[in-house]
Backbone as JSON, one array per atom type, in Angstrom:
{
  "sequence": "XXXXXXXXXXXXXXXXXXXXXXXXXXXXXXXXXXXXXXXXXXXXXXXXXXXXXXXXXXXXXXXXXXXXXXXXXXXXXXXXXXXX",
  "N": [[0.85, -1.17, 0.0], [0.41, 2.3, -0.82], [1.45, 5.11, 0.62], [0.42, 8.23, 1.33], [2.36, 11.16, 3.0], [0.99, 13.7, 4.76], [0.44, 16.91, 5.59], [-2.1, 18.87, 7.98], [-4.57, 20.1, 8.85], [-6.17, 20.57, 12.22], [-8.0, 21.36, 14.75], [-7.93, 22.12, 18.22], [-8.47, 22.1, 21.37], [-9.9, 24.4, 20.74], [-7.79, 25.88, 19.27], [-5.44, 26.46, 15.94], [-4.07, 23.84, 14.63], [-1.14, 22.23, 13.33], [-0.87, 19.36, 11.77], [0.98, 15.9, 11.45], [-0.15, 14.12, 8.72], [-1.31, 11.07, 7.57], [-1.89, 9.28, 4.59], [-4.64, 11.24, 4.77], [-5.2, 10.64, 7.69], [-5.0, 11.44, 10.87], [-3.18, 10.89, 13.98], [-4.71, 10.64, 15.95], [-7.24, 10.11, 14.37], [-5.99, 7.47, 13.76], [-5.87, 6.07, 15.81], [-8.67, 5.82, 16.74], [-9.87, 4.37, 14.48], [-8.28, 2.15, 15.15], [-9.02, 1.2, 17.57], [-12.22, 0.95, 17.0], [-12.11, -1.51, 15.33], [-10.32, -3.44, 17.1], [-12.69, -3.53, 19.09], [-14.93, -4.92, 17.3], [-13.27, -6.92, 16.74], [-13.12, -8.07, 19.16], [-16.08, -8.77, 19.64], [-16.53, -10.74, 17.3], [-15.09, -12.4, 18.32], [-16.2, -13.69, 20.38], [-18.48, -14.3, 19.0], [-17.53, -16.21, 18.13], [-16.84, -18.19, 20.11], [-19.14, -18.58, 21.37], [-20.65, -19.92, 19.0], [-18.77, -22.27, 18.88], [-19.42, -23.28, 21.36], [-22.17, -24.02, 20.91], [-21.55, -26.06, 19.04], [-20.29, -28.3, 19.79], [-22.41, -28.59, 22.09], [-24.02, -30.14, 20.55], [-22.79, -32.7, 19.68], [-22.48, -33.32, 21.79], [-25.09, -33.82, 22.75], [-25.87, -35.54, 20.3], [-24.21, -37.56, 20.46], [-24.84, -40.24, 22.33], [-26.86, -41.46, 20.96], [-25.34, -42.09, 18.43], [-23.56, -44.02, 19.09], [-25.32, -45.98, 20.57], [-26.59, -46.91, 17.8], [-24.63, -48.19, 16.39], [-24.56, -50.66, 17.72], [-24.83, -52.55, 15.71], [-22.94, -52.89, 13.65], [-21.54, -54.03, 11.6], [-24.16, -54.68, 10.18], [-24.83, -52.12, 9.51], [-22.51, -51.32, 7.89], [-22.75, -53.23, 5.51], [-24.99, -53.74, 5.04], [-26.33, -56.36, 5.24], [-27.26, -58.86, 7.93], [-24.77, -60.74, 9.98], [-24.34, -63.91, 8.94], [-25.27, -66.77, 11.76]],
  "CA": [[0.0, 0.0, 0.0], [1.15, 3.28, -0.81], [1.14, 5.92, 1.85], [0.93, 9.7, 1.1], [2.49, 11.99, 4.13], [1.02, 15.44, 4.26], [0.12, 18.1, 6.67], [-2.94, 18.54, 7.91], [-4.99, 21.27, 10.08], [-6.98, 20.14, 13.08], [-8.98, 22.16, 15.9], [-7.81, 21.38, 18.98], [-8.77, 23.2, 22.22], [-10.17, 26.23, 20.33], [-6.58, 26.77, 18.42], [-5.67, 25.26, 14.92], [-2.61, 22.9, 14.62], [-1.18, 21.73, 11.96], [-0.18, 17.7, 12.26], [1.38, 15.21, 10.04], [-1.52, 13.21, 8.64], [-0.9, 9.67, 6.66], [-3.43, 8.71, 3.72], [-5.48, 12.17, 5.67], [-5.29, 10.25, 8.77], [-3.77, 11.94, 12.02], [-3.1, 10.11, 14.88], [-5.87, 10.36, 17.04], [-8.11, 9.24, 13.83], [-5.59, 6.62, 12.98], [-6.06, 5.64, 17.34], [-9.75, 5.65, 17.18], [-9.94, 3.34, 13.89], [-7.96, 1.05, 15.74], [-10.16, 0.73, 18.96], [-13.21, 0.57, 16.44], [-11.47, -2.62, 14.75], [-10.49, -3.94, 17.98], [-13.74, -3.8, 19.24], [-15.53, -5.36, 16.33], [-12.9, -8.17, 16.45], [-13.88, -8.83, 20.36], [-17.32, -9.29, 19.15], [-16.37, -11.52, 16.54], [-14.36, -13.83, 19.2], [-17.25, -14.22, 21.52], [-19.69, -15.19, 18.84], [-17.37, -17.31, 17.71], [-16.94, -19.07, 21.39], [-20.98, -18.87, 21.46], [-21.02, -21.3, 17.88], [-18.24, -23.94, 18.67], [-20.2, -24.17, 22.17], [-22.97, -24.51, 20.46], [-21.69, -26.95, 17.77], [-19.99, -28.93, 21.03], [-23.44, -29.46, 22.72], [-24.74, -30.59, 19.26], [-22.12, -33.4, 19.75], [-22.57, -33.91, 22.97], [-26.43, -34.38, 22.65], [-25.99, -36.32, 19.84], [-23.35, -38.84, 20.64], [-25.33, -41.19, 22.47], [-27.56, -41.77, 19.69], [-24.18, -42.72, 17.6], [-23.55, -45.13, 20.22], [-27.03, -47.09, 19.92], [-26.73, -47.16, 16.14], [-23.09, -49.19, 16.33], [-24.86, -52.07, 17.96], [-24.79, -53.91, 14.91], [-22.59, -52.06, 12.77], [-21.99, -55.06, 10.4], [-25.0, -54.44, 8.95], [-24.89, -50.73, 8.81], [-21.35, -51.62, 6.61], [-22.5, -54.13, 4.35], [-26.61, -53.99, 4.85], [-27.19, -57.71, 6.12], [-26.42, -59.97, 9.09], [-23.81, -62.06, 9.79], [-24.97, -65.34, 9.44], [-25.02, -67.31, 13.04]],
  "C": [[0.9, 1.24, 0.0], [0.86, 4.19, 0.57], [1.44, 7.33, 1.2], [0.97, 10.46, 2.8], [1.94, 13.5, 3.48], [0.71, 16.05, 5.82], [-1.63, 18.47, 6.63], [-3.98, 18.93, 8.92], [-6.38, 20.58, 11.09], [-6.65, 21.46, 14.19], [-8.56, 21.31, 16.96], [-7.6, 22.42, 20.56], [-9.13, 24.6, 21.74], [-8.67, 26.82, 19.3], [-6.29, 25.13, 17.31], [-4.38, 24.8, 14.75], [-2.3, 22.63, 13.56], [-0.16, 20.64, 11.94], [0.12, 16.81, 11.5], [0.07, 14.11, 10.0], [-0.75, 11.74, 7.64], [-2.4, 9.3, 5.82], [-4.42, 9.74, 4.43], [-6.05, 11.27, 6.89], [-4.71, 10.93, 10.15], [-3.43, 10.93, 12.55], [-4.01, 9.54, 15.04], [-7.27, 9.32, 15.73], [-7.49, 7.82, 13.56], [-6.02, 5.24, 14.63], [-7.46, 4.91, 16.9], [-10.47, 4.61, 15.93], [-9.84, 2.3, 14.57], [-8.63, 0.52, 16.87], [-11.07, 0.11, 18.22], [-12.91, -0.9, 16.15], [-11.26, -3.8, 16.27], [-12.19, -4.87, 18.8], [-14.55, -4.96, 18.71], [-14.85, -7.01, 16.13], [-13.09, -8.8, 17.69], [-14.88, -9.6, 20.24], [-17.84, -10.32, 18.74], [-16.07, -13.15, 17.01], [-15.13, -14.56, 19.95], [-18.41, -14.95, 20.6], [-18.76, -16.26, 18.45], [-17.26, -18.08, 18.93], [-18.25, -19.89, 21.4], [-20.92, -20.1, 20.28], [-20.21, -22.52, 18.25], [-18.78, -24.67, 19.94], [-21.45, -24.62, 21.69], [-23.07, -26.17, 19.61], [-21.36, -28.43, 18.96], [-21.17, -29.65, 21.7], [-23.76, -30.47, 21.57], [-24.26, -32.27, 19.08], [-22.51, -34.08, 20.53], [-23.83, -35.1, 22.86], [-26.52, -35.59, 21.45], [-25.14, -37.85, 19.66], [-24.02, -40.32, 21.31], [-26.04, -42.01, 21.5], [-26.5, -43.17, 18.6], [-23.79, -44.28, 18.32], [-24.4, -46.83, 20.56], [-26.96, -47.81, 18.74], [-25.59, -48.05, 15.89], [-23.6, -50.17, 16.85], [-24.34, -52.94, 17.11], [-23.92, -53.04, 13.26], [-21.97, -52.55, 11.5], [-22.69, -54.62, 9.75], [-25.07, -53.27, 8.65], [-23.7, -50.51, 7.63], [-21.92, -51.98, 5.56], [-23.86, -54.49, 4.43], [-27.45, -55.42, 5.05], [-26.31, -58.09, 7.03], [-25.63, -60.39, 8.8], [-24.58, -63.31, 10.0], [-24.5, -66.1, 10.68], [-24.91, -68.62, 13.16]]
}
């Protein structure tokens, strides 16, 4: 990515400054991106916690089931009995 440096007048307590900006970024906007982003990727972490517990019970609850169904798992292979 390219980057243009320039100069770049901001209001600050009632008097006007003049601050190096990046891509017309100062600081403080380049700061308060970064929180935003932050933020947004917190968010992101927790739902993702929320789905793999979710996907986890999904397991859970359904493992017994799996369990049952292996009784005879011969025939779920190869669709008949063993002859006895």
């Amino acid at each position: 990515m390219k980057y243009i440096i320039s100069d770049k007048k901001v209001l600050i307590n009632n008097m006007n400054h003049t601050v190096t900006a990046v891509n017309g970024l100062d600081r403080v906007a380049i700061n308060t991106r970064l929180h935003y982003i932050n933020v947004e990727m917190d968010k992101l972490k927790q739902r993702q916690i929320e789905l793999v517990s979710m996907r986890d019970e999904l397991d859970r609850v359904e493992a017994p089931e799996s369990a049952d169904d292996c009784d005879n798992l011969y025939e779920q292979m190869f669709g008949y009995e063993e002859a006895a």
